[in-house]
mmCIF file of the C-alpha atoms, coordinates in Angstrom:
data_MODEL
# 
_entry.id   MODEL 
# 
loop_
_atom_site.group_PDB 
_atom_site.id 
_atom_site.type_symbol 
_atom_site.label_atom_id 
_atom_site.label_alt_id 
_atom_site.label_comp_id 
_atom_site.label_asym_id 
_atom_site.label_entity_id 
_atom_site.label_seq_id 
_atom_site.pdbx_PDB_ins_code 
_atom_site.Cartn_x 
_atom_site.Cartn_y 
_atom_site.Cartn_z 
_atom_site.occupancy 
_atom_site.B_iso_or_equiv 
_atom_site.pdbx_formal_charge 
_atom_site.auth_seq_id 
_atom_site.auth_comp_id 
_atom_site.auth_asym_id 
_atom_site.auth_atom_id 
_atom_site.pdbx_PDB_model_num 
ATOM 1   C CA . UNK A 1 1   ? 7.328   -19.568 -20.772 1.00 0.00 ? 1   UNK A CA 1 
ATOM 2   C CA . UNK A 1 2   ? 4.647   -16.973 -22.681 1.00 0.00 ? 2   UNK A CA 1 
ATOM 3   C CA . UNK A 1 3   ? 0.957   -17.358 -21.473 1.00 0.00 ? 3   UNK A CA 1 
ATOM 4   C CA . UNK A 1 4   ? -1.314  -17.301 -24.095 1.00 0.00 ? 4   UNK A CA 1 
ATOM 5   C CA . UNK A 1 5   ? -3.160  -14.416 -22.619 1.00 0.00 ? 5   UNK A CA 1 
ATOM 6   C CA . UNK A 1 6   ? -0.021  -12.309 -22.701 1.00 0.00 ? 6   UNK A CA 1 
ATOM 7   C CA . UNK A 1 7   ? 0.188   -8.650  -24.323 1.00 0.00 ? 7   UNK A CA 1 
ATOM 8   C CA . UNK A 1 8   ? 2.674   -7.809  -26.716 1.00 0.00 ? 8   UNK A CA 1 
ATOM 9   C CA . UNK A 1 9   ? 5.299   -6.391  -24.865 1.00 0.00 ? 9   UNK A CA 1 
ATOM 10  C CA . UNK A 1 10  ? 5.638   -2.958  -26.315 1.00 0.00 ? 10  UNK A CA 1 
ATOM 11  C CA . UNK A 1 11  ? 1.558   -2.876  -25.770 1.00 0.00 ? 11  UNK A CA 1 
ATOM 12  C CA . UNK A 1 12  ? 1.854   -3.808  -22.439 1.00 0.00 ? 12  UNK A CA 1 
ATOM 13  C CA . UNK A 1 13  ? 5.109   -1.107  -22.044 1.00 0.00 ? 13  UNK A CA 1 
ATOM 14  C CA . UNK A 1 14  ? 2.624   1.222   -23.502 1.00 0.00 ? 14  UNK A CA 1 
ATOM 15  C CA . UNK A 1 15  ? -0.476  0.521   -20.992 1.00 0.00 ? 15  UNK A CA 1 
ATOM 16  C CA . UNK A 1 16  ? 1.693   0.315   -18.158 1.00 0.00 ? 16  UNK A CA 1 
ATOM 17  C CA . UNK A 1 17  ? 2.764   4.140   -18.710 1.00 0.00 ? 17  UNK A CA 1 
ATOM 18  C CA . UNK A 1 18  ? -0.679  4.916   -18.942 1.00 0.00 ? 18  UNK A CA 1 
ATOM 19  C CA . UNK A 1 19  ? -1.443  3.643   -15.989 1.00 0.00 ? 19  UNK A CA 1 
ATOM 20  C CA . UNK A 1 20  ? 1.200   5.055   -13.952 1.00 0.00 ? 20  UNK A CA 1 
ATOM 21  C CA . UNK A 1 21  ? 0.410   8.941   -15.441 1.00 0.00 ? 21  UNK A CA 1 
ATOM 22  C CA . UNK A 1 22  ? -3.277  8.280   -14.554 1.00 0.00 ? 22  UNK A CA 1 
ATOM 23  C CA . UNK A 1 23  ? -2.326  7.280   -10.469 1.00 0.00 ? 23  UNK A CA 1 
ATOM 24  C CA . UNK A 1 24  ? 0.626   10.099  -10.766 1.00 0.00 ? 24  UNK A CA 1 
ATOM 25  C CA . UNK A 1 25  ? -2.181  12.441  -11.641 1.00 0.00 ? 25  UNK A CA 1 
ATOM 26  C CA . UNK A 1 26  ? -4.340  11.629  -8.527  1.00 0.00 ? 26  UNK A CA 1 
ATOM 27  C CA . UNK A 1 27  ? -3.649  14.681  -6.159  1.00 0.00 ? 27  UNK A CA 1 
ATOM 28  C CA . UNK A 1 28  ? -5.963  14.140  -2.951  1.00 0.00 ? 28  UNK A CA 1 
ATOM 29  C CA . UNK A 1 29  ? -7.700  11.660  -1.105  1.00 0.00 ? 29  UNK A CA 1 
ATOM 30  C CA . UNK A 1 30  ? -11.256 12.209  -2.356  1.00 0.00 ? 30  UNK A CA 1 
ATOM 31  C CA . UNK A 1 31  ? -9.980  11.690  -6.146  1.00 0.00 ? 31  UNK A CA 1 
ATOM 32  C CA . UNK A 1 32  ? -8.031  8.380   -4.657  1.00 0.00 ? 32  UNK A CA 1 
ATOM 33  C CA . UNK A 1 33  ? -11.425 7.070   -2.892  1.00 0.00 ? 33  UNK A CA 1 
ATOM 34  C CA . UNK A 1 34  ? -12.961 7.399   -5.923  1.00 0.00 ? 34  UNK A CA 1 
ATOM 35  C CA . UNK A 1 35  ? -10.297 6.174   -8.380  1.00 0.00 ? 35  UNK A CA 1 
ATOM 36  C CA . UNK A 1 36  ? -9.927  2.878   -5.953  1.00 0.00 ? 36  UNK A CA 1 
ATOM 37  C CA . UNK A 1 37  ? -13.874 2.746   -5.664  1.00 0.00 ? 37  UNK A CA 1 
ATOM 38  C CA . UNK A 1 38  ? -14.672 2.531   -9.099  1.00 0.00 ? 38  UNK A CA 1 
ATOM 39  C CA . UNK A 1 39  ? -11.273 0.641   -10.247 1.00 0.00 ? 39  UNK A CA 1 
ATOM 40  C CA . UNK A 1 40  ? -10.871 -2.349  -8.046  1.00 0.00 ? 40  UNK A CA 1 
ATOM 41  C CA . UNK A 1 41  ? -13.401 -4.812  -7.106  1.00 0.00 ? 41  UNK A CA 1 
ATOM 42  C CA . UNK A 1 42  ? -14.067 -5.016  -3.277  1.00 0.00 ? 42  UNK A CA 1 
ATOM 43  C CA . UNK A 1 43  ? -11.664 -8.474  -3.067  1.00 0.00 ? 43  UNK A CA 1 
ATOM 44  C CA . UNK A 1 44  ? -8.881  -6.663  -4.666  1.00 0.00 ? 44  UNK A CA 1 
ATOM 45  C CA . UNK A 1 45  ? -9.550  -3.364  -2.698  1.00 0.00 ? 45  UNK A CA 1 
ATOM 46  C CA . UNK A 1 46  ? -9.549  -6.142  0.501   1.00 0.00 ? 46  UNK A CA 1 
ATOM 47  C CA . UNK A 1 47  ? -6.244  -7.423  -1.030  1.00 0.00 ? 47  UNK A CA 1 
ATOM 48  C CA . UNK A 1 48  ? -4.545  -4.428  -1.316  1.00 0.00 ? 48  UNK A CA 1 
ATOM 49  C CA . UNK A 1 49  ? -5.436  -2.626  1.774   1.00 0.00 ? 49  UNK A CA 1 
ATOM 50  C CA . UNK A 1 50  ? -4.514  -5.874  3.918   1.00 0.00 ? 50  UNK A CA 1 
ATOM 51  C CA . UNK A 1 51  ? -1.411  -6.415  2.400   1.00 0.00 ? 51  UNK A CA 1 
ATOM 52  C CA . UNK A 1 52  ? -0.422  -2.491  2.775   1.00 0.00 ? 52  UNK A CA 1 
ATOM 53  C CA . UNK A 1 53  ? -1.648  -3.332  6.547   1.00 0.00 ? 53  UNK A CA 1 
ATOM 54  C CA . UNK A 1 54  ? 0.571   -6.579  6.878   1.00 0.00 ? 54  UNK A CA 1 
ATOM 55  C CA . UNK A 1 55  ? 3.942   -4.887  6.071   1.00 0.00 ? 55  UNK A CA 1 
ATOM 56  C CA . UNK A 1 56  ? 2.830   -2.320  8.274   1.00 0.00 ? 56  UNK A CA 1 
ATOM 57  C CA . UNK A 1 57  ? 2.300   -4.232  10.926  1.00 0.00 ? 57  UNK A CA 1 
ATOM 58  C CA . UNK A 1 58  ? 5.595   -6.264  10.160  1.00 0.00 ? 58  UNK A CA 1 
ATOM 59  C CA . UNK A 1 59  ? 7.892   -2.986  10.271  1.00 0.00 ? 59  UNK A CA 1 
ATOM 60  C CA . UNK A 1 60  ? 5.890   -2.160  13.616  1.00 0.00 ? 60  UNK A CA 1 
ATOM 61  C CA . UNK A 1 61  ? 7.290   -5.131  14.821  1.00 0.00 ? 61  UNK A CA 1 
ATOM 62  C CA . UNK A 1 62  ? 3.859   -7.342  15.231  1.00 0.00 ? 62  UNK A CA 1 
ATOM 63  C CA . UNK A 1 63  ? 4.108   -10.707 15.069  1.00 0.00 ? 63  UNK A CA 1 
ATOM 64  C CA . UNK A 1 64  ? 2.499   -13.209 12.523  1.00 0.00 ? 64  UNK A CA 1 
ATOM 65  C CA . UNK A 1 65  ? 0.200   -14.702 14.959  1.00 0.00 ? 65  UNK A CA 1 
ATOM 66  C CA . UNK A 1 66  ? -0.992  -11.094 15.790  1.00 0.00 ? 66  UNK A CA 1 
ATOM 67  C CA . UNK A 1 67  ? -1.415  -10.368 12.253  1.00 0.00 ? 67  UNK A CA 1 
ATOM 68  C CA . UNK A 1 68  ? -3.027  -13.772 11.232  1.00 0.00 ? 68  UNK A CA 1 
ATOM 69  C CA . UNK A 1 69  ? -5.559  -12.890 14.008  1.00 0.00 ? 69  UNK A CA 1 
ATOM 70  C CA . UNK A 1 70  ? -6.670  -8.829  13.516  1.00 0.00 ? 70  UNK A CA 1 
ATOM 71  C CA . UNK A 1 71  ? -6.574  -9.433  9.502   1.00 0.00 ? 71  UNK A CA 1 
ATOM 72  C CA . UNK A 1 72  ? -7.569  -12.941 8.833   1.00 0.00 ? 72  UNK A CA 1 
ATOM 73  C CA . UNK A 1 73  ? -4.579  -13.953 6.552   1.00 0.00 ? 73  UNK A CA 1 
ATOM 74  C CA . UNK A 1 74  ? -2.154  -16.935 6.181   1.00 0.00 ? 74  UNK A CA 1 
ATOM 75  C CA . UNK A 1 75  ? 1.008   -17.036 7.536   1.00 0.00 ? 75  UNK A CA 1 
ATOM 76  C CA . UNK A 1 76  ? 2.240   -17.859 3.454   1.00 0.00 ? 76  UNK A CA 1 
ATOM 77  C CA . UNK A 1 77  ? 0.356   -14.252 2.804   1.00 0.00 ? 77  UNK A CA 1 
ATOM 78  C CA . UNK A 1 78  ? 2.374   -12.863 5.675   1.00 0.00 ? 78  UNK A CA 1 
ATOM 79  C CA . UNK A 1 79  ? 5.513   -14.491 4.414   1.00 0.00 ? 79  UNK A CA 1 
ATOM 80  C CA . UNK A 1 80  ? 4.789   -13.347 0.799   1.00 0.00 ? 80  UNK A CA 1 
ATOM 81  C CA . UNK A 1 81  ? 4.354   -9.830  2.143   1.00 0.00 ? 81  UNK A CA 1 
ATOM 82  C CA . UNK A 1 82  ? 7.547   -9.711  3.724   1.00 0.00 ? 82  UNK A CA 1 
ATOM 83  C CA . UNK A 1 83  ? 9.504   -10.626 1.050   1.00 0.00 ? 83  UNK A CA 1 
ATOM 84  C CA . UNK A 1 84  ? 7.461   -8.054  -1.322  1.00 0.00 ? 84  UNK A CA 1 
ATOM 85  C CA . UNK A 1 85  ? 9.281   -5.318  1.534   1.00 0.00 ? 85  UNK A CA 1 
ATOM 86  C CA . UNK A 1 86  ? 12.339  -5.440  0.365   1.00 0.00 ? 86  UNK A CA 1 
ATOM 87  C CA . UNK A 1 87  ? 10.897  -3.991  -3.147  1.00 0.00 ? 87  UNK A CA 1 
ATOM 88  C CA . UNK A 1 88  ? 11.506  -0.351  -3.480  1.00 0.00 ? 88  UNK A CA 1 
ATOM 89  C CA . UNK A 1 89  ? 7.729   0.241   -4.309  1.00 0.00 ? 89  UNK A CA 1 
ATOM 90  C CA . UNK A 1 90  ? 7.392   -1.143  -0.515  1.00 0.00 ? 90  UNK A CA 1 
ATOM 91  C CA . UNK A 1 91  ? 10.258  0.838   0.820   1.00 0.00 ? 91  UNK A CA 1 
ATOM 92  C CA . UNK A 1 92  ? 8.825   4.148   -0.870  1.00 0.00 ? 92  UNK A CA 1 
ATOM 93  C CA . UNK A 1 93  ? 5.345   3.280   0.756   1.00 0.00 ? 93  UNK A CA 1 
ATOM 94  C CA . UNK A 1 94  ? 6.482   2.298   4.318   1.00 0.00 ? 94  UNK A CA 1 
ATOM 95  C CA . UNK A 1 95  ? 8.825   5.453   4.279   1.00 0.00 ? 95  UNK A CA 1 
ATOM 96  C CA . UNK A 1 96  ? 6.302   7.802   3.418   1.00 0.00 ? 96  UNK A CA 1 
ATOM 97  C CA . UNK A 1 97  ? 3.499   6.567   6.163   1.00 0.00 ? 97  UNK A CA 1 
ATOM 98  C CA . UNK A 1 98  ? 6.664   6.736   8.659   1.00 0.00 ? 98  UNK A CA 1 
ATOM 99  C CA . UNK A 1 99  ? 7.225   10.370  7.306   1.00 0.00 ? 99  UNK A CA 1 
ATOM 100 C CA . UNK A 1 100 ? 3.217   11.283  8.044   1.00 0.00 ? 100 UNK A CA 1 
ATOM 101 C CA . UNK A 1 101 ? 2.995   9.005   11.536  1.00 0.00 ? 101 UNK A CA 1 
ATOM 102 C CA . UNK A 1 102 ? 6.224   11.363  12.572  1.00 0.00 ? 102 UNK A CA 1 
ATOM 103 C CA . UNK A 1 103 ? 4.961   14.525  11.193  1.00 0.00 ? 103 UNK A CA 1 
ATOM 104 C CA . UNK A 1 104 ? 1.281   14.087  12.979  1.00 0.00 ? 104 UNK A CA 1 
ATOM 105 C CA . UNK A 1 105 ? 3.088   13.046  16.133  1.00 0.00 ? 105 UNK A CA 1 
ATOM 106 C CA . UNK A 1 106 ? 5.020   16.252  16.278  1.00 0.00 ? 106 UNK A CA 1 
ATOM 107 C CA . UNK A 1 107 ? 1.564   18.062  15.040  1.00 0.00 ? 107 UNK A CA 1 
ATOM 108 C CA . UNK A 1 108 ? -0.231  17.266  17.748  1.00 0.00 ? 108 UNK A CA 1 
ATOM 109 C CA . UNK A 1 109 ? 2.543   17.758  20.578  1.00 0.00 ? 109 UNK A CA 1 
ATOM 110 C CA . UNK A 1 110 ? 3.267   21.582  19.386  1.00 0.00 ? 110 UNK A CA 1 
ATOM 111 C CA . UNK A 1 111 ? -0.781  22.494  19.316  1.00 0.00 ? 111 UNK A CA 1 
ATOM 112 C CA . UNK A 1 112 ? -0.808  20.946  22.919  1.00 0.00 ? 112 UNK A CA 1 
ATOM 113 C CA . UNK A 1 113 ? 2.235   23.038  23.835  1.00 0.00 ? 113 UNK A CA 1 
ATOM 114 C CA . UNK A 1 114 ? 1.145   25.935  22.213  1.00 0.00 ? 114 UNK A CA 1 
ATOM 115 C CA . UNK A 1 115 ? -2.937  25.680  23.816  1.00 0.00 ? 115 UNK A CA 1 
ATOM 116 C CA . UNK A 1 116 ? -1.076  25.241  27.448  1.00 0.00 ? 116 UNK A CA 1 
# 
């Protein structure tokens, strides 16, 4: 079924790419702040970052009630989120804050070896 509001597809092919170099081109944090700042209304900022927090907390092993609780969501947002994990975006996401949590871990335990 075609909504009426739907692009051409080789438009939309076409915007999509666009869209994807601009974010590949964002190299550091303050150029992300601003990107997400001045791109994304507050409620979809608030989506975003709570559904990034969810599957978090879901690989972390939290439970729904915990989650429902700290962030204020459904259980059908949890369960929505969990299913969105098995994506590869998700995967690639989840991997890569793993890869920083373990790299910041062993950070800190060599400078407090090496300040003993």
């Amino acid at each position: 079924m075609r909504r009426s509001h739907s692009l051409n597809s080789s438009l939309q092919k076409q915007i999509d790419q666009t869209f994807i170099q601009v974010l590949t081109e964002i190299n550091n944090t303050d150029q992300s702040s601003h990107f997400i700042s001045g791109f994304f209304t507050p409620s979809e900022k608030d989506i975003l970052t709570k559904r990034f927090a969810i599957a978090y907390w879901l690989k972390k092993g939290r439970s729904y009630s915990n989650i429902k609780q700290n962030l204020k969501v459904s259980s059908a947002t949890i369960a929505k989120v969990q299913e969105m994990m098995k994506s590869p975006g998700f995967e690639e996401a989840l991997k890569r804050l793993e890869t920083e949590e373990w790299a910041t871990t062993w950070a800190t335990r060599i400078q407090q070896f090496v300040h003993k």
